[in-house]
N, C-alpha and C positions, 0 to 999 in steps of 0.2 A: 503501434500501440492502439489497442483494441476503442474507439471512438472515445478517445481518451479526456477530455473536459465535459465532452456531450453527454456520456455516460454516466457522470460521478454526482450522484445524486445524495449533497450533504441532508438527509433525512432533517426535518423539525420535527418527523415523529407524531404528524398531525394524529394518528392515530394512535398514537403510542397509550400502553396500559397507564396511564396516569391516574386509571380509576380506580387501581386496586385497593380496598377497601383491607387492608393487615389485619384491621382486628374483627374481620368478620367471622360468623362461625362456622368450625367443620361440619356442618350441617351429612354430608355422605360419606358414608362407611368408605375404606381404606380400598376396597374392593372394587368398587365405583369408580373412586376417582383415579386407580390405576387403568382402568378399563375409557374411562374417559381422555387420558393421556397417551395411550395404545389409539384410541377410535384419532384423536387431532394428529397424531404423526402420522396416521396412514394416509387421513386424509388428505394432509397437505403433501404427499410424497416426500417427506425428511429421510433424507441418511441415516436414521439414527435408530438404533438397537436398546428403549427407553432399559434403562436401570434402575429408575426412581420416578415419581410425578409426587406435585405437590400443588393442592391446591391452595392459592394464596390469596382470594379473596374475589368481591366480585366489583363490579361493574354499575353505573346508577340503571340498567336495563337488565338487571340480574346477572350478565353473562361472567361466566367464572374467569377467570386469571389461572393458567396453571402454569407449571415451572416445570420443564422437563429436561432431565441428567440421562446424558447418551452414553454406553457402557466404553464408547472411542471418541473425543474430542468433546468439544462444550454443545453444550445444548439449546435450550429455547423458553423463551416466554410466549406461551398462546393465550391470548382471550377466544371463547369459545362462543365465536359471535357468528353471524348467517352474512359472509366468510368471515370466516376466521381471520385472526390478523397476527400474523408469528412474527415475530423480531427474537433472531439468534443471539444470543448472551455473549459473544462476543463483539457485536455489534455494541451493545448497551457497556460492555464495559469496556471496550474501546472508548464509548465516548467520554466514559471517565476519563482512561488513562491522558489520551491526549490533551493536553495543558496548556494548547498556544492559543495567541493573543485572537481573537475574532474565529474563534470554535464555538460552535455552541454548547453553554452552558447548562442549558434548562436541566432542573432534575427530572431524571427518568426513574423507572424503577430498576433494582441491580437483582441480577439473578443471584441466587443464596445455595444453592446446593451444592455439595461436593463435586467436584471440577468444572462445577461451572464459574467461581468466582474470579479464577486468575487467569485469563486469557495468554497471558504471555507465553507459556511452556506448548500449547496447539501455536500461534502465532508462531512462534520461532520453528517449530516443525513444520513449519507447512513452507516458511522461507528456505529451510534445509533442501526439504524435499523437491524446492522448486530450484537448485541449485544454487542458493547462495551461500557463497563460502567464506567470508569474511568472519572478523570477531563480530557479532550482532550487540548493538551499544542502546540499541531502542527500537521499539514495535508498536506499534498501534493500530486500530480501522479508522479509517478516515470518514468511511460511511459503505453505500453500498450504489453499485450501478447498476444501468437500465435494467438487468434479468436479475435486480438483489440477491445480488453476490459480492460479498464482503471488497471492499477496497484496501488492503495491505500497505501500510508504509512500512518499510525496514531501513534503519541506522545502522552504518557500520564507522567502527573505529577508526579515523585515518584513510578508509574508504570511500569510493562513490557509495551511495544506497540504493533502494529503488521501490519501485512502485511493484505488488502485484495485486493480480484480476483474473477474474474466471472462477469454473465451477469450483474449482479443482486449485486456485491460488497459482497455475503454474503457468501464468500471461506473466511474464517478467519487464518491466520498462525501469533502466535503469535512470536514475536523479539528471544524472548530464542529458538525457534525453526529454524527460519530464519537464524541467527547467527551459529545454530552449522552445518546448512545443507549451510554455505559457501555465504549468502548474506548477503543483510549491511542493517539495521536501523538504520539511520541518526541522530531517535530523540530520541533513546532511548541508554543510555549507561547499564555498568556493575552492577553500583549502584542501577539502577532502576530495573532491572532484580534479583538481589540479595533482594530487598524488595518486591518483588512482591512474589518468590517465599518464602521470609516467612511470606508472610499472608497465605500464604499456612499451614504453618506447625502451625501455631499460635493455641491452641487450643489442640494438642495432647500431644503425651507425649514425643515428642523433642521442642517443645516449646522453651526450652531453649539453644536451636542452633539460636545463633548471625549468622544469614546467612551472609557469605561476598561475597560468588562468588556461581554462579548458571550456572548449564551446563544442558542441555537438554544433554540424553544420548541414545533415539532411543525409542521403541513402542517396546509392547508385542503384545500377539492377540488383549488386549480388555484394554490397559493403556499405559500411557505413561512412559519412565522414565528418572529420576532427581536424578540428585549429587549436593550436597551440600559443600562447605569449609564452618565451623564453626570458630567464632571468637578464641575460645576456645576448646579444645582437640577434638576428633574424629569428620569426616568428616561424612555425610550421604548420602547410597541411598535409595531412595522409589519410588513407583510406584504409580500414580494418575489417579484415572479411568476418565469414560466422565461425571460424575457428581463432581468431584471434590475432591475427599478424596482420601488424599497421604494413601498408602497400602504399606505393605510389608519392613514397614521401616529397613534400618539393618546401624549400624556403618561400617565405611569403614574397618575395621578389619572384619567384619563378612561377609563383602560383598567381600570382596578379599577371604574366604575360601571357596565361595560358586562358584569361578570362573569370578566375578563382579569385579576386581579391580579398584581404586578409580583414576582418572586423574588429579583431582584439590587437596588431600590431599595425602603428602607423606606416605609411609609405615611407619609401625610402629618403625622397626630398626635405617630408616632415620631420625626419628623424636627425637630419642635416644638420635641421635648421636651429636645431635645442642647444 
């Protein structure tokens, strides 16, 4: 996970268009102020093929506020200041959507044009595209990291979820990972993380480990590894490569004599003694 906590830079938006003035007037012809919305995405290098600009007001320094609609995904709010300061409309209504308890609040301004107001239908494409396959139950930006670039959370139904990052959304860190390296997924709890990793196991020959708690436990050279609490007697660790087949599986009794001891299943003595 690409500098995962150091990176994730919840915006206050110190710069944020908080100055747009709504009811100021269209003072430039239609002409302009498309020309003006073509000149800020060149400059800023945007992916974006403008379809629409709209200028929405200005600034107590006169500089304009524009809204700009990309003919493929959402688009951007720029104030047209000496730099410019772009904040993606997904970004801004990300921080709507997300709802939990010490997010920040503060009103910002919401982009208004035609695909820019529902981030969710790009947000969930972009979790598609990055491989996630699950039912997707919730989506939001968290904010954006060191090279402001959206921060992705994605909910799945009865799933683990996960985190993505990068240009391109397709840095994938799934929830059970995110959670033991110290960050928070919102939509995904312990239950869902505890089913997810026995679909994992479904098929071998612990099968019949009732997973109840699932802990991510660090990376080998070439896997990952995973602790298990079982509903019923010994806990498990295993290691699961990049195509997906848990390896190396050992009960926490065997995995404590190999130097591996178990964090989520007591020892065996302790277990005695109840």
């Amino acid at each position: 996970m690409r500098r995962l906590l150091a990176s994730l830079i919840l915006l206050a938006l110190s710069a944020a268009p908080a100055m747009a003035q709504e009811s100021a007037a269209r003072t430039r012809p239609s002409f302009a102020v498309d020309a003006d919305g073509e000149r800020l995405v060149a400059d800023a290098r945007l992916d974006c093929s403008v379809r629409e600009v709209d200028l929405r007001g200005y600034d107590g320094n006169g500089d304009g506020l524009y809204e700009i609609a990309c003919r493929g995904g959402a688009g951007y709010l720029i104030l047209d200041a000496r730099p410019a300061v772009v904040h993606p409309c997904l970004m801004l209504q990300g921080m709507r959507l997300d709802r939990r308890p010490n997010r920040m609040g503060q009103a910002t301004p919401q982009c208004q044009l035609v695909g820019n107001t529902d981030p969710v239908p790009e947000l969930t494409a972009r979790a598609r595209d990055a491989g996630i396959d699950c039912e997707i139950d919730a989506v939001a930006v968290l904010g954006l990291d060191a090279d402001r670039h959206p921060l992705i959370e994605v909910g799945c139904r009865n799933r683990d979820g996960a985190w993505l990052e990068g240009a391109d959304s397709r840095t994938v860190t799934a929830c059970l990972i995110v959670d033991a390296q110290g960050g928070e997924c919102g939509f995904t709890d312990a239950a869902e993380r505890a089913r997810e990793v026995g679909l994992w196991l479904a098929g071998t020959e612990v099968s019949n480990c009732d997973v109840t708690e699932a802990l991510f436990r660090g990376r080998t050279a070439d896997a990952e590894v995973y602790e298990v609490r079982c509903g019923v007697g010994d806990g498990l660790t295993f290691e699961r490569t990049d195509d997906g087949r848990p390896t190396d599986v050992r009960t926490c009794e065997e995995s404590a004599a190999v130097g591996r001891p178990c964090a989520l299943t007591p020892p065996p003595a302790d277990r005695d003694r109840r």
